[in-house]
MIDOSE-1310 file (N, C-alpha, C; in nm, 2 decimals, decimal comma, always signed):
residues 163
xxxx	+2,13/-3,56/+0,54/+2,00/-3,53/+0,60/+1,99/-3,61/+0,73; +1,90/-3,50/+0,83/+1,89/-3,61/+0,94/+1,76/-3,67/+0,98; +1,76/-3,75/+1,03/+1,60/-3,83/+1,07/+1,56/-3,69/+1,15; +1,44/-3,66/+1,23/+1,39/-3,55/+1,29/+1,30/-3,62/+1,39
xxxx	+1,33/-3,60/+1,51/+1,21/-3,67/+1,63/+1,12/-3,58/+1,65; +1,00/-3,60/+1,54/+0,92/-3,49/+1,50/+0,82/-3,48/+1,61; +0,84/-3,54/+1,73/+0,72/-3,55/+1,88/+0,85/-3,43/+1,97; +0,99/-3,50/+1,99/+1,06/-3,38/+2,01/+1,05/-3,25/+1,95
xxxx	+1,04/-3,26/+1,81/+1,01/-3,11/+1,71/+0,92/-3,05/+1,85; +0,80/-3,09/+1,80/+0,64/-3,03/+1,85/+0,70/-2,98/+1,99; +0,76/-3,11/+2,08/+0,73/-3,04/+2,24/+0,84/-2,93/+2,25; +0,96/-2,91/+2,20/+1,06/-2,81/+2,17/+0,97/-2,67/+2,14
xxxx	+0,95/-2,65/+2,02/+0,97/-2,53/+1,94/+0,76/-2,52/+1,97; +0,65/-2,61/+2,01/+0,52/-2,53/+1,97/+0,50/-2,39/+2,05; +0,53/-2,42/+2,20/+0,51/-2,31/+2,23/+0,61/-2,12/+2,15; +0,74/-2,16/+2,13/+0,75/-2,08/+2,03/+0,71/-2,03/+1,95
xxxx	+0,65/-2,11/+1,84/+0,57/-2,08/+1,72/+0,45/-2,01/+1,75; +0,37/-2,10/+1,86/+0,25/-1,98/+1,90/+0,25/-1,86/+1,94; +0,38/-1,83/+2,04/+0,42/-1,73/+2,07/+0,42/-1,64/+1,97; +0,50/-1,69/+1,84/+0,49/-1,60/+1,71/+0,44/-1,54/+1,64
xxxx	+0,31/-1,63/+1,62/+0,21/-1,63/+1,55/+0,08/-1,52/+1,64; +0,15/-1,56/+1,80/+0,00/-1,50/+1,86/+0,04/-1,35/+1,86; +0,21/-1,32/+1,85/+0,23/-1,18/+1,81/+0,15/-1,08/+1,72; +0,19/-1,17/+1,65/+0,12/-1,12/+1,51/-0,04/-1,13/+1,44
xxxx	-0,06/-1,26/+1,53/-0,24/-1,23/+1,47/-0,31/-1,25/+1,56; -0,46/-1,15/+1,62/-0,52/-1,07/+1,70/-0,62/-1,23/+1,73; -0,64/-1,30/+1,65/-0,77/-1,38/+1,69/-0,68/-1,47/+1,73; -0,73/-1,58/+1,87/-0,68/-1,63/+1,92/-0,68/-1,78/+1,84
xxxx	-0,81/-1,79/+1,76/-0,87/-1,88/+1,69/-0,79/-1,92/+1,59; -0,78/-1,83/+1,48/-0,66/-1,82/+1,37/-0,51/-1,91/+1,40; -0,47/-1,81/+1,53/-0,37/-1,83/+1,59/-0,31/-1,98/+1,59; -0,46/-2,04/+1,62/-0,43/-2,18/+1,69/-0,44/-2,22/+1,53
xxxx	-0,54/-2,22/+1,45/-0,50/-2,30/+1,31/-0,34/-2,26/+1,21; -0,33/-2,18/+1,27/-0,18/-2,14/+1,22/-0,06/-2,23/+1,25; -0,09/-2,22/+1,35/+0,02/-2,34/+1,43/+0,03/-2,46/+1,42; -0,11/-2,51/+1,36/-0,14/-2,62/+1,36/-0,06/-2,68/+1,18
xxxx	-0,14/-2,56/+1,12/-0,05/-2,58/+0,99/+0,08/-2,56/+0,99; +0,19/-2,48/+1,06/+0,31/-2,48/+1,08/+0,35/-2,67/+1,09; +0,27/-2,67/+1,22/+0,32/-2,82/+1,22/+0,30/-2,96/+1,12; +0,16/-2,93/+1,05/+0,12/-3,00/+0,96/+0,26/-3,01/+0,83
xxxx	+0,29/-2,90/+0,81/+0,42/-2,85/+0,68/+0,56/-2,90/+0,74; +0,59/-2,88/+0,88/+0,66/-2,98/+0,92/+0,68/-3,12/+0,92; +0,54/-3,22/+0,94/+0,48/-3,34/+0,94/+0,59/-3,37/+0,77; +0,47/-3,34/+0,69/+0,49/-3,36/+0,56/+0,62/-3,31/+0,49
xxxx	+0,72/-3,20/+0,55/+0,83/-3,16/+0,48/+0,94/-3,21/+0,60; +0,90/-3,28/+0,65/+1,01/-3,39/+0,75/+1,13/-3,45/+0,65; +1,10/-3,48/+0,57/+1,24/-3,60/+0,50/+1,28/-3,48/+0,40; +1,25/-3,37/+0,41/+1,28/-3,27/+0,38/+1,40/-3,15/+0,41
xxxx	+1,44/-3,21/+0,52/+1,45/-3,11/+0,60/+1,64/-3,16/+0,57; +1,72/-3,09/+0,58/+1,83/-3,13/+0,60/+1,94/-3,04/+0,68; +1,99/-3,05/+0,79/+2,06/-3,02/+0,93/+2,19/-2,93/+0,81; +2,25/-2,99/+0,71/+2,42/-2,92/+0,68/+2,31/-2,75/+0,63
xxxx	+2,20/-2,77/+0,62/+2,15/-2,66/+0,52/+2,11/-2,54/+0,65; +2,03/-2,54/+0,75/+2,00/-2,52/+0,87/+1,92/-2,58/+0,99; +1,96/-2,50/+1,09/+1,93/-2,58/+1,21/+1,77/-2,55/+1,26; +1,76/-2,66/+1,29/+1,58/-2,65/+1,27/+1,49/-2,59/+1,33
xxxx	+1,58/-2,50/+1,46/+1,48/-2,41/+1,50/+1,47/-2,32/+1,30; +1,57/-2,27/+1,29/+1,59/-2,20/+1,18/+1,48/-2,26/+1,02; +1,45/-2,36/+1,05/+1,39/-2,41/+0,90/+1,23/-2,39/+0,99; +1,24/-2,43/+1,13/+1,07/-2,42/+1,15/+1,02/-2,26/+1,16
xxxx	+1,12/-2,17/+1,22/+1,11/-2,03/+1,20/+1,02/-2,00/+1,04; +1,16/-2,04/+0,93/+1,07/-1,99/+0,82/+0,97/-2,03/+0,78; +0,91/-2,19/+0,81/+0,79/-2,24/+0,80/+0,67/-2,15/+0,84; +0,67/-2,10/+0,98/+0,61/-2,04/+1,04/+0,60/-1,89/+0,97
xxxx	+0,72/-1,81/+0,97/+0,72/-1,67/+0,92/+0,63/-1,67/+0,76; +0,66/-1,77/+0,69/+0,61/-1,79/+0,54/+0,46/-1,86/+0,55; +0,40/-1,89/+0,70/+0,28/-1,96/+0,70/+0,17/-1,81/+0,72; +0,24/-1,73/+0,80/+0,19/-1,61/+0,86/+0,12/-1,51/+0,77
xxxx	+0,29/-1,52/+0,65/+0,22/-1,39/+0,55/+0,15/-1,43/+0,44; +0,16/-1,62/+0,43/+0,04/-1,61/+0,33/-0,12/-1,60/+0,42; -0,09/-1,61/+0,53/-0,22/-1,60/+0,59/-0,30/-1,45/+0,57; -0,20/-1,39/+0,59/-0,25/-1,22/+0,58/-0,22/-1,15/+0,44
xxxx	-0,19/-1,26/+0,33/-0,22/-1,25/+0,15/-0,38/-1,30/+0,14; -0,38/-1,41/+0,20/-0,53/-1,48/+0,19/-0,63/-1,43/+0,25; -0,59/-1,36/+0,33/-0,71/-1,28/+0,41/-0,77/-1,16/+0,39; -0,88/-1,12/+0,40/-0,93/-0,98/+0,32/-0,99/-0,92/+0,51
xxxx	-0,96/-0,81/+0,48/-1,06/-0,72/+0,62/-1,24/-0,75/+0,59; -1,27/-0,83/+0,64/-1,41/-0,89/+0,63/-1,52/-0,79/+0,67; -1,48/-0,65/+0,75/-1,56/-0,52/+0,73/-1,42/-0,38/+0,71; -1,54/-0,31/+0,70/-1,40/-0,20/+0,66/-1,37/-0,13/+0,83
xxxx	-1,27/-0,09/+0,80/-1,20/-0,02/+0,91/-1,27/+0,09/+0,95; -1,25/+0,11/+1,10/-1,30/+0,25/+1,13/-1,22/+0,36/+1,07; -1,27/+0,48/+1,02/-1,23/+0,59/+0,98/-1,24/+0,72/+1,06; -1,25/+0,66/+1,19/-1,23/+0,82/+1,26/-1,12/+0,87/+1,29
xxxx	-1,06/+0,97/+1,29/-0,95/+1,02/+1,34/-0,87/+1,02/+1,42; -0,75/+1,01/+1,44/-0,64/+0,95/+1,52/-0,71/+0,99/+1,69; -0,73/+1,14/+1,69/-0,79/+1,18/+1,82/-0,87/+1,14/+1,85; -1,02/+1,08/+1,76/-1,12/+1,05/+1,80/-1,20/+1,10/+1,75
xxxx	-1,18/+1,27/+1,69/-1,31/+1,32/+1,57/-1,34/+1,24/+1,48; -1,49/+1,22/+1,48/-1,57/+1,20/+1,41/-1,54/+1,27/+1,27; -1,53/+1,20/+1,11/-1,54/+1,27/+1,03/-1,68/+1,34/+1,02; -1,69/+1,44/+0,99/-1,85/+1,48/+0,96/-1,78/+1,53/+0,87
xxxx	-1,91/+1,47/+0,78/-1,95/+1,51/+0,60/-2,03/+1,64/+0,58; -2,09/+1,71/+0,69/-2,15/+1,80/+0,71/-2,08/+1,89/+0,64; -1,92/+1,90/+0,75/-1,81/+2,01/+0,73/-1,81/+2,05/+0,55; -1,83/+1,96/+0,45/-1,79/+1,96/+0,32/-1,96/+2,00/+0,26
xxxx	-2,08/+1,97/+0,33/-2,19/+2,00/+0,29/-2,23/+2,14/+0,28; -2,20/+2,19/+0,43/-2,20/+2,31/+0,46/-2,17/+2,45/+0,38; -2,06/+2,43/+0,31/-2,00/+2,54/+0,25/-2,07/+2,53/+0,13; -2,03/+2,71/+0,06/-2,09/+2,71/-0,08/-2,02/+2,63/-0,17
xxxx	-2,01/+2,61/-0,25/-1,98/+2,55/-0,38/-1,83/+2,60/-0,41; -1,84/+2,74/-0,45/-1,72/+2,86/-0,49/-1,64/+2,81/-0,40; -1,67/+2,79/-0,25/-1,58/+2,81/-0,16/-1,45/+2,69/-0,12; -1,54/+2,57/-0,15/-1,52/+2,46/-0,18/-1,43/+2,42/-0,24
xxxx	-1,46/+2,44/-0,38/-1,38/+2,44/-0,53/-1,25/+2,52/-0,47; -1,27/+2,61/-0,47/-1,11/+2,69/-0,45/-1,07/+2,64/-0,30; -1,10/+2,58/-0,20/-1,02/+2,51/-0,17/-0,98/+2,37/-0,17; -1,05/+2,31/-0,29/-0,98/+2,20/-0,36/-0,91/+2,25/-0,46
xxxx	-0,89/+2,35/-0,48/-0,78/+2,37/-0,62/-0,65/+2,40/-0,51; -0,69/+2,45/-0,40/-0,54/+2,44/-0,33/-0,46/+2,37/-0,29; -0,53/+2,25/-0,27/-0,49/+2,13/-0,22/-0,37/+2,04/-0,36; -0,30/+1,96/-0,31/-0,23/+1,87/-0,40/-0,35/+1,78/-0,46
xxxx	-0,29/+1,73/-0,61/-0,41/+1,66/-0,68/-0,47/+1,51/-0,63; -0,33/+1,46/-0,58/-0,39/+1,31/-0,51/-0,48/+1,35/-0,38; -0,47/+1,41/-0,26/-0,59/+1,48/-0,23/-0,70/+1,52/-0,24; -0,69/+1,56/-0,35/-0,83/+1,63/-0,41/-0,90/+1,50/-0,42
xxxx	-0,83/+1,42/-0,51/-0,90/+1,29/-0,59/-0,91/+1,21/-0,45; -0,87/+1,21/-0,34/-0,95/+1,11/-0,22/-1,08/+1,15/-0,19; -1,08/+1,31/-0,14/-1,16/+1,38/-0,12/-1,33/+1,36/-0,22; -1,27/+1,37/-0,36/-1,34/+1,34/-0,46/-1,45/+1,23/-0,44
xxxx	-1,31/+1,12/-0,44/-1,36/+1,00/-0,43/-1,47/+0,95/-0,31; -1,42/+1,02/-0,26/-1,53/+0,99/-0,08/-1,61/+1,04/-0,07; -1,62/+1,18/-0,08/-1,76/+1,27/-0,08/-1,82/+1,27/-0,21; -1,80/+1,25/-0,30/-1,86/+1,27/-0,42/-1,91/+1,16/-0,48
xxxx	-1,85/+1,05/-0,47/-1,83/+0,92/-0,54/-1,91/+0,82/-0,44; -1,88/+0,86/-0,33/-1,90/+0,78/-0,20/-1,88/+0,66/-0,19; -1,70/+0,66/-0,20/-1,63/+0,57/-0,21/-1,58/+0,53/-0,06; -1,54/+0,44/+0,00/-1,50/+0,40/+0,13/-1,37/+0,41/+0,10
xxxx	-1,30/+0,44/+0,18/-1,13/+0,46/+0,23/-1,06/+0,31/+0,13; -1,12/+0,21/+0,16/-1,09/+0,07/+0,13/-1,09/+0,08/-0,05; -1,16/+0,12/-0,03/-1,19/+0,11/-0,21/-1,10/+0,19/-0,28; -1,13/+0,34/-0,22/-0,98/+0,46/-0,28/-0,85/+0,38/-0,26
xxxx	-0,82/+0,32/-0,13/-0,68/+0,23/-0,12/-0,67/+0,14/-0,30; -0,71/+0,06/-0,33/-0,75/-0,02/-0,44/-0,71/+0,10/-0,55; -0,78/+0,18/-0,57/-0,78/+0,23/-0,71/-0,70/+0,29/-0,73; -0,65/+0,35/-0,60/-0,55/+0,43/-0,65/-0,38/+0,33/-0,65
xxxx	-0,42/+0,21/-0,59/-0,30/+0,14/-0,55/-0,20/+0,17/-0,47; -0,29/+0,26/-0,40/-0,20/+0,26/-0,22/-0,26/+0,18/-0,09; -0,19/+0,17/+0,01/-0,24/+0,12/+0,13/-0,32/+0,15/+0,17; -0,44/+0,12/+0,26/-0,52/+0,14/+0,30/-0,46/+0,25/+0,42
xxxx	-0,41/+0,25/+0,47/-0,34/+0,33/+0,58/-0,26/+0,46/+0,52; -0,22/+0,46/+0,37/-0,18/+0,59/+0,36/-0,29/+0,66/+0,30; -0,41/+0,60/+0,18/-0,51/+0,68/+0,19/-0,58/+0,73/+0,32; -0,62/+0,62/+0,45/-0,63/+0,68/+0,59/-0,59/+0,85/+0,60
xxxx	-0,45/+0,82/+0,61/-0,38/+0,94/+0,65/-0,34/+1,02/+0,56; -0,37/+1,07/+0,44/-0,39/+1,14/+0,30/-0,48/+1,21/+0,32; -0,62/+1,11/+0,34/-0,76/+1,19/+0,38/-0,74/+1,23/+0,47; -0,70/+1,21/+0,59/-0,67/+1,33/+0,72/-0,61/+1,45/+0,70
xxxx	-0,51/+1,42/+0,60/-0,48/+1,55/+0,56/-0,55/+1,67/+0,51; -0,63/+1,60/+0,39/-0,71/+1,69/+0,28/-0,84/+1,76/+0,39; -0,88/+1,65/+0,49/-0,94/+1,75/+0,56/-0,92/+1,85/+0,66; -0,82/+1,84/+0,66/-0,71/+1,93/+0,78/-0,70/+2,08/+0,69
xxxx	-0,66/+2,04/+0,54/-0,62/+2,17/+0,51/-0,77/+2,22/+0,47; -0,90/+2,17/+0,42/-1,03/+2,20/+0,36/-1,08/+2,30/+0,51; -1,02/+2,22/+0,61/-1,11/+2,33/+0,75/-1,04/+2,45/+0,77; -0,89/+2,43/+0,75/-0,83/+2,55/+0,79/-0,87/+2,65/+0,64
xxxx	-0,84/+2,60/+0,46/-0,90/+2,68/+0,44/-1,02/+2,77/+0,37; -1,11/+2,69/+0,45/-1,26/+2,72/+0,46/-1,29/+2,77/+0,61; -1,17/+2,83/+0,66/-1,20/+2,87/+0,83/-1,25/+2,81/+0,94; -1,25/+2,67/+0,93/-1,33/+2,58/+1,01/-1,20/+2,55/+1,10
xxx	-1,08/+2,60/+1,16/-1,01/+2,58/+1,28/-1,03/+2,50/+1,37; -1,17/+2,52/+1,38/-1,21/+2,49/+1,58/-1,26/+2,39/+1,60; -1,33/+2,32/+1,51/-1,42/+2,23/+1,44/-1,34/+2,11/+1,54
């Protein structure tokens, strides 16, 4: 094991780490307490550290990489995400109000069942994207784009094309 000139550590490798960190997370704020714990786990895992095992950019890297994702395990989206569509349409709930019933139904029987059940879940249930993510135990980003779908095929077929 080697001693570590943990003031050389810091002036070496902080701006790296921030660099890293600021990649990856949007608040500038965070960013800075990130780094700060990076180095804090350095501080304290100093007599820890041993050079035959790797070289310390390499041990502060994983410090850092392993500080990040528990950051974004501990972290919850504090409002829900916007849900408008890639182009910019507005979902309207109208489109699904609008139609008869009959018309509706049969074209949710067309559709695949995990579809249906987002669809379900949102207009009926009036469940948020966030929550369908959860229950059904997918990403928030594939129910996103699941439900894009189910209303892609409900417009085309219920004749709503142009919409």
């Amino acid at each position: 094991m080697a001693s570590l000139d943990l003031e050389k550590v810091y002036r070496d490798y902080h701006d790296k780490v921030m660099g890293y960190i600021r990649a990856r997370i949007n608040s500038r704020a965070d960013a800075e307490d990130l780094c700060a714990d990076v180095f804090e786990k350095v501080l304290t895992k100093a007599e820890e550290f041993d050079s035959e095992k790797a070289a310390v950019g390499t041990w502060i890297f994983t410090i850092t990489r392993n500080t990040v994702i528990d950051f974004f395990r501990r972290t919850k989206p504090s409002e829900e995400l916007d849900e408008t569509l890639a182009d910019g349409t507005v979902i309207d709930t109208d489109l699904i109000k609008t139609e008869t019933l009959s018309e509706l139904a049969g074209a949710l029987r067309k559709m695949p069942e995990q579809l249906r059940d987002i669809v379900i879940m949102r207009y009926y249930d009036g469940l948020p994207l966030t929550e369908i993510a959860k229950k059904m135990d997918l990403s928030y980003g594939a129910v996103k784009l699941r439900h894009q779908n189910a209303l892609d095929i409900l417009r085309r077929e219920l004749g709503l094309d142009t919409f």
